[in-house]
PyMOL commands that place a pseudoatom at each C-alpha (Angstrom):
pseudoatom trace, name=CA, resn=UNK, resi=1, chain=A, elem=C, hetatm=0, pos=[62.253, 64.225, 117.225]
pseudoatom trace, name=CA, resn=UNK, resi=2, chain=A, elem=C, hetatm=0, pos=[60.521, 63.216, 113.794]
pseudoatom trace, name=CA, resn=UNK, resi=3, chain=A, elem=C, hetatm=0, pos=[58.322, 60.647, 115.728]
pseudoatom trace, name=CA, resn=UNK, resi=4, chain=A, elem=C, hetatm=0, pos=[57.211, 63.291, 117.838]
pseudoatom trace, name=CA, resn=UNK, resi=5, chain=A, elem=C, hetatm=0, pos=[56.692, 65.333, 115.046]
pseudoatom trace, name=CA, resn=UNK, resi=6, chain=A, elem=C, hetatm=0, pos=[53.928, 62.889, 113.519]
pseudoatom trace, name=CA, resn=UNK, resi=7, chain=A, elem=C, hetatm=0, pos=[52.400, 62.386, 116.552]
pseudoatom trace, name=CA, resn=UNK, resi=8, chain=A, elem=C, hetatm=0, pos=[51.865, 66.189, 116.770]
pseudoatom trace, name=CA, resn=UNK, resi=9, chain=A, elem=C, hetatm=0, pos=[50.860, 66.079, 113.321]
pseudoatom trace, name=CA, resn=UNK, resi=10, chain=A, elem=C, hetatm=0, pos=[48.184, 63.213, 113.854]
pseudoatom trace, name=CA, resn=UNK, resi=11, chain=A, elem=C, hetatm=0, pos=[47.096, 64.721, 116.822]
pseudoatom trace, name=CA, resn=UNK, resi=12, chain=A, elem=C, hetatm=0, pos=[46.788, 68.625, 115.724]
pseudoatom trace, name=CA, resn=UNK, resi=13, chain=A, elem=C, hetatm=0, pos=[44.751, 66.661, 112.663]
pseudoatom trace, name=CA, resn=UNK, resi=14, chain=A, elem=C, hetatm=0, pos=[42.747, 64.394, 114.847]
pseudoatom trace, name=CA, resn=UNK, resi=15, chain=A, elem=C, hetatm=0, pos=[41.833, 67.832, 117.468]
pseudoatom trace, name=CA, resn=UNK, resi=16, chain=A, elem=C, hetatm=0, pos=[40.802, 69.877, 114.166]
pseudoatom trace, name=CA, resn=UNK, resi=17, chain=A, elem=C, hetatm=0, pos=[38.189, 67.325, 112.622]
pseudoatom trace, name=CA, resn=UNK, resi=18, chain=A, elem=C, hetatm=0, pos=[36.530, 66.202, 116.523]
pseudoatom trace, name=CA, resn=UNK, resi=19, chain=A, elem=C, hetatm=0, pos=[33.859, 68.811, 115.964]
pseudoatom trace, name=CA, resn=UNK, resi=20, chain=A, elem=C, hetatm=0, pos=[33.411, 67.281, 112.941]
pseudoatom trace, name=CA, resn=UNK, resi=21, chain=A, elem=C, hetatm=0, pos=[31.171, 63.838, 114.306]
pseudoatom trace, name=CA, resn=UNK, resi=22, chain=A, elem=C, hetatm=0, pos=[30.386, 62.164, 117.294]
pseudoatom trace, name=CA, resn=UNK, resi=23, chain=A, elem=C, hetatm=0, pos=[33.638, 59.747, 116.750]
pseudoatom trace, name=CA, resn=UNK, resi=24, chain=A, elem=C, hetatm=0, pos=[36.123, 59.547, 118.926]
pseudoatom trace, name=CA, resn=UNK, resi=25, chain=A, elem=C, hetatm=0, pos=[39.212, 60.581, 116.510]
pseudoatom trace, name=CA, resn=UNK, resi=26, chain=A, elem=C, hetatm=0, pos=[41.443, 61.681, 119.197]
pseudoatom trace, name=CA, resn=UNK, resi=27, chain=A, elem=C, hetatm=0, pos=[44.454, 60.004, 119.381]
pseudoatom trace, name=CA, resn=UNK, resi=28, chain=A, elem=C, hetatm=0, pos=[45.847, 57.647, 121.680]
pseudoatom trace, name=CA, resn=UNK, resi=29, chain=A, elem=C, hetatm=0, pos=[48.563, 59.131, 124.489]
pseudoatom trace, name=CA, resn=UNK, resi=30, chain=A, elem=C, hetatm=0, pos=[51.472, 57.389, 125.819]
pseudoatom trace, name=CA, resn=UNK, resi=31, chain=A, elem=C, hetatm=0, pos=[50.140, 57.595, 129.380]
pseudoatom trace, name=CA, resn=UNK, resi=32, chain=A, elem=C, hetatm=0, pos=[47.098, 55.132, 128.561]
pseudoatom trace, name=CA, resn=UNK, resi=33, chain=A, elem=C, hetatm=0, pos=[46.864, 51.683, 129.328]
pseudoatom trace, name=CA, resn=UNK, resi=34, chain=A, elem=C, hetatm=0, pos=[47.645, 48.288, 127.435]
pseudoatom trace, name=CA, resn=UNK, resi=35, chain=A, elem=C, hetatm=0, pos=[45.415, 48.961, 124.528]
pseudoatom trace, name=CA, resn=UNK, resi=36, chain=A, elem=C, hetatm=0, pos=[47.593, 51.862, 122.857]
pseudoatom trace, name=CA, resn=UNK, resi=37, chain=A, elem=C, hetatm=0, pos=[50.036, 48.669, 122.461]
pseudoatom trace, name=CA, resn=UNK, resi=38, chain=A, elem=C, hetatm=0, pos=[47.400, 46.944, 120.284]
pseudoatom trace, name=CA, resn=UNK, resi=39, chain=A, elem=C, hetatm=0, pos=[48.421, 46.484, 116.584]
pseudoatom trace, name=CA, resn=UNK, resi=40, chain=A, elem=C, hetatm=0, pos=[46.570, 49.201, 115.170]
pseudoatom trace, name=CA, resn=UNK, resi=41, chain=A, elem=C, hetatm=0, pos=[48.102, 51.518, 117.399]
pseudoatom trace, name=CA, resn=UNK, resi=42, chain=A, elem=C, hetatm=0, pos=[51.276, 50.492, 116.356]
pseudoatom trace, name=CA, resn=UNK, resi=43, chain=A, elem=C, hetatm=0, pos=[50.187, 50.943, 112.548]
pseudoatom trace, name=CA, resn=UNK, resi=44, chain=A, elem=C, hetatm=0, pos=[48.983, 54.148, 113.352]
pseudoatom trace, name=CA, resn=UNK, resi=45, chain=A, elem=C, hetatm=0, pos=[52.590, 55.578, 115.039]
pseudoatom trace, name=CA, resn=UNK, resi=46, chain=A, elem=C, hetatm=0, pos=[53.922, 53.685, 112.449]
pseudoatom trace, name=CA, resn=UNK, resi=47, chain=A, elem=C, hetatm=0, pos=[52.502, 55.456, 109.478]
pseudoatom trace, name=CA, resn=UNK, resi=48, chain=A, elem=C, hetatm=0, pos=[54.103, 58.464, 109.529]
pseudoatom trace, name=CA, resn=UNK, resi=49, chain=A, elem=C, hetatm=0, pos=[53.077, 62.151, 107.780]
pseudoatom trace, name=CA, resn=UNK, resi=50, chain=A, elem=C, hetatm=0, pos=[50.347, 62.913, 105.598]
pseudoatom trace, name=CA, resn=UNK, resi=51, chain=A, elem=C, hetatm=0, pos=[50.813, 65.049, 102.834]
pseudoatom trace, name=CA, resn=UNK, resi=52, chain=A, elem=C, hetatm=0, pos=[49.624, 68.762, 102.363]
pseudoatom trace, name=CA, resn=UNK, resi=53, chain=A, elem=C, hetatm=0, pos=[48.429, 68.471, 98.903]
pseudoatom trace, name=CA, resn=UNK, resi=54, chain=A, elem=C, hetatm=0, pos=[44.529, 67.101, 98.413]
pseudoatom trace, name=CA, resn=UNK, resi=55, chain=A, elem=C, hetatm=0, pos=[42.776, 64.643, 95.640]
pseudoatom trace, name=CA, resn=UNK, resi=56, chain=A, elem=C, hetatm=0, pos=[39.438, 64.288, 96.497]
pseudoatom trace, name=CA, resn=UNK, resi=57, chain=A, elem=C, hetatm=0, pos=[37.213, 62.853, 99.128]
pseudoatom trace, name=CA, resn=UNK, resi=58, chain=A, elem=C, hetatm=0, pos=[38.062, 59.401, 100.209]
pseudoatom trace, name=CA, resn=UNK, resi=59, chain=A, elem=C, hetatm=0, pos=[36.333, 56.610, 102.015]
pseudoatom trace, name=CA, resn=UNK, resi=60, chain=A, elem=C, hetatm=0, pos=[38.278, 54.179, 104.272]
pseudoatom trace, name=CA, resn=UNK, resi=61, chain=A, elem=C, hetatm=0, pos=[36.815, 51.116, 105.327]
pseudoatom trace, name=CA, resn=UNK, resi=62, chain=A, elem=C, hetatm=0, pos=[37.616, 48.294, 108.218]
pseudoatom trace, name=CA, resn=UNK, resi=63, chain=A, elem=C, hetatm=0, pos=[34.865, 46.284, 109.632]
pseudoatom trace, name=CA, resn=UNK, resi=64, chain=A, elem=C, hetatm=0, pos=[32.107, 48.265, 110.858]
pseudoatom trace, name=CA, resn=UNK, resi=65, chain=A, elem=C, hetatm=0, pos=[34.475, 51.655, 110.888]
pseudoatom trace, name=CA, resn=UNK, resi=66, chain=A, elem=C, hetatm=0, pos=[34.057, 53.591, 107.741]
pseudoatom trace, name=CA, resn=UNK, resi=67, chain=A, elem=C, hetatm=0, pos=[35.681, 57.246, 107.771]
pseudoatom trace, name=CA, resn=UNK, resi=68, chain=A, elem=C, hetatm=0, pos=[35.276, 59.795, 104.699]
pseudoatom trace, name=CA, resn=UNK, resi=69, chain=A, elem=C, hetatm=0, pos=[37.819, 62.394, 104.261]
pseudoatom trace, name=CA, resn=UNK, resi=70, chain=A, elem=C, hetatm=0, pos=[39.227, 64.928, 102.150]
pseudoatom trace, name=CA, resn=UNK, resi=71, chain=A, elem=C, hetatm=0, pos=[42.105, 63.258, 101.904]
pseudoatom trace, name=CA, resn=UNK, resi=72, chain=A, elem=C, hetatm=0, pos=[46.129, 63.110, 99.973]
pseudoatom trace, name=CA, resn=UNK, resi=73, chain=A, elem=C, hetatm=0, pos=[45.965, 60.043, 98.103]
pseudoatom trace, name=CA, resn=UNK, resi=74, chain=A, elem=C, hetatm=0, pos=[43.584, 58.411, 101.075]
pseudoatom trace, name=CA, resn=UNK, resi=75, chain=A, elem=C, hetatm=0, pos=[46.067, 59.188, 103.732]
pseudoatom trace, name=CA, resn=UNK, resi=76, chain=A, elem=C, hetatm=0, pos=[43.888, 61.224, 105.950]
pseudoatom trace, name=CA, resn=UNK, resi=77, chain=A, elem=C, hetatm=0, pos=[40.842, 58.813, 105.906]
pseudoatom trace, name=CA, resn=UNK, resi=78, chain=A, elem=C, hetatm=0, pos=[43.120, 55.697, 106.543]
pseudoatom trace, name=CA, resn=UNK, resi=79, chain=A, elem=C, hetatm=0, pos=[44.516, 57.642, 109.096]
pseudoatom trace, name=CA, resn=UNK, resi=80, chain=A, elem=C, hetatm=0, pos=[41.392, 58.178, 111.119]
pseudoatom trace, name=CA, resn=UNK, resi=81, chain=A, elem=C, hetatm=0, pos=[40.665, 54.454, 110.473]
pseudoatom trace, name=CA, resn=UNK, resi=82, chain=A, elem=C, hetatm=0, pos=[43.659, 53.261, 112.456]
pseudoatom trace, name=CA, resn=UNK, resi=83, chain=A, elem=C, hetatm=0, pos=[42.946, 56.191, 115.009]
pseudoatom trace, name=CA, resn=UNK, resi=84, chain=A, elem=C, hetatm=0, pos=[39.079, 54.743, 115.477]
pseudoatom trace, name=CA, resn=UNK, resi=85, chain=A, elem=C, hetatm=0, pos=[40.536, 51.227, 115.776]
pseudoatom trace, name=CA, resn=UNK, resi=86, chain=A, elem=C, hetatm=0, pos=[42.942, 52.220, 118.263]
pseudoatom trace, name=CA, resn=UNK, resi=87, chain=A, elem=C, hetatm=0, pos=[40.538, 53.936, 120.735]
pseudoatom trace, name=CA, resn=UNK, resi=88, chain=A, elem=C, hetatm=0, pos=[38.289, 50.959, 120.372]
pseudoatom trace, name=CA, resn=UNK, resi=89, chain=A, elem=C, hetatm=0, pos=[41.148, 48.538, 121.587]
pseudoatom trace, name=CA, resn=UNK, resi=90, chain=A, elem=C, hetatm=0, pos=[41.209, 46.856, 118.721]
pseudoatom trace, name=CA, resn=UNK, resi=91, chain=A, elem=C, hetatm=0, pos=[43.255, 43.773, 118.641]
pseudoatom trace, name=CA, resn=UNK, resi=92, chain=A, elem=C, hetatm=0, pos=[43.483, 42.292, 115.368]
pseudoatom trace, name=CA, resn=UNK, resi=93, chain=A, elem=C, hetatm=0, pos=[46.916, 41.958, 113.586]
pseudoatom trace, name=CA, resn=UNK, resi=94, chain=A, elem=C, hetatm=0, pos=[48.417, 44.476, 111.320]
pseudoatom trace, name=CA, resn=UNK, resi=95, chain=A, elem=C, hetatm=0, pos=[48.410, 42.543, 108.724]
pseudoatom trace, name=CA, resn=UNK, resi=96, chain=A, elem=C, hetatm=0, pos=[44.540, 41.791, 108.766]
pseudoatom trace, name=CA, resn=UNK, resi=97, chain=A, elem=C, hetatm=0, pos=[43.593, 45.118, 109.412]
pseudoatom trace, name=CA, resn=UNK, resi=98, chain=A, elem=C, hetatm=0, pos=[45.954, 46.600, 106.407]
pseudoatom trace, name=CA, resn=UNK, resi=99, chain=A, elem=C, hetatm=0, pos=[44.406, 43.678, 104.039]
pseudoatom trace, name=CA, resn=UNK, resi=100, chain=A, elem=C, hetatm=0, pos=[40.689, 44.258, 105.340]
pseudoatom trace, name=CA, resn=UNK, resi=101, chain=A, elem=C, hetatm=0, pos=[41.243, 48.192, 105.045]
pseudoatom trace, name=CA, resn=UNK, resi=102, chain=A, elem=C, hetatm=0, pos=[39.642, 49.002, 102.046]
pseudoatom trace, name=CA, resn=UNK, resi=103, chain=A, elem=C, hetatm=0, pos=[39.343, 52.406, 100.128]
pseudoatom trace, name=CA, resn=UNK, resi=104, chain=A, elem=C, hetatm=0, pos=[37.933, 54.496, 97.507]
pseudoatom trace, name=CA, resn=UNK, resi=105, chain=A, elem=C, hetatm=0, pos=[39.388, 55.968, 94.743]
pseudoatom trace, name=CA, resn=UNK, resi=106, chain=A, elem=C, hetatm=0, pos=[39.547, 60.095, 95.203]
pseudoatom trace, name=CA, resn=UNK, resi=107, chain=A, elem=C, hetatm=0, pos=[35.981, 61.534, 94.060]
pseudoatom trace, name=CA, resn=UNK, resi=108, chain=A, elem=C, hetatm=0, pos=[36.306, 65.326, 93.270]
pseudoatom trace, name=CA, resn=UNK, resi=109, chain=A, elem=C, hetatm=0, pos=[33.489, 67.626, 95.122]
for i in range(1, 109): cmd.bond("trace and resi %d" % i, "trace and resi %d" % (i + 1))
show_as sticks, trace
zoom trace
């Protein structure tokens, strides 16, 4: 139940910021094919709720991906990051895309 629950979350989040840009932020559904397995899928059903509260405007980095969102302590714009990577079929391993994931501190509008 709480997994759904995130997923909703991710997904209500994802559906409210599409008008936002010409990126594909909508998540990944269970019905697709082999590339929702890829490891930044699983990061991004792995990383669970962001929180309601907001610090500032936040850039998140990852190759040639860069997302900037008002964000809780960067969780939003990381979150879109791992979305992006996921709809792009990206395949490289968790634990390069969490150290290559770089950003910003939270600038205040």
């Amino acid at each position: 139940m709480l997994k759904m629950f995130r997923r909703f979350v991710v997904f209500s989040f994802a559906l409210g910021l599409l008008g936002c840009g010409e990126t594909d932020t909508t998540t990944p559904s269970d019905t697709q094919d082999e590339s929702a397995n890829t490891p930044a899928c699983q990061l991004l059903e792995d990383f669970g709720d962001c929180g309601a509260c907001y610090d500032g405007i936040v850039t998140c980095s990852y190759g040639d991906i860069s997302v900037t969102e008002g964000s809780c302590q960067g969780c939003q714009a990381l979150v879109q990051v791992y979305i992006q990577l996921c709809n792009n079929g990206n395949t490289d391993s968790a634990e390069a895309i969490e150290a290559g994931t770089e950003c910003t501190d939270p600038v205040q509008e």
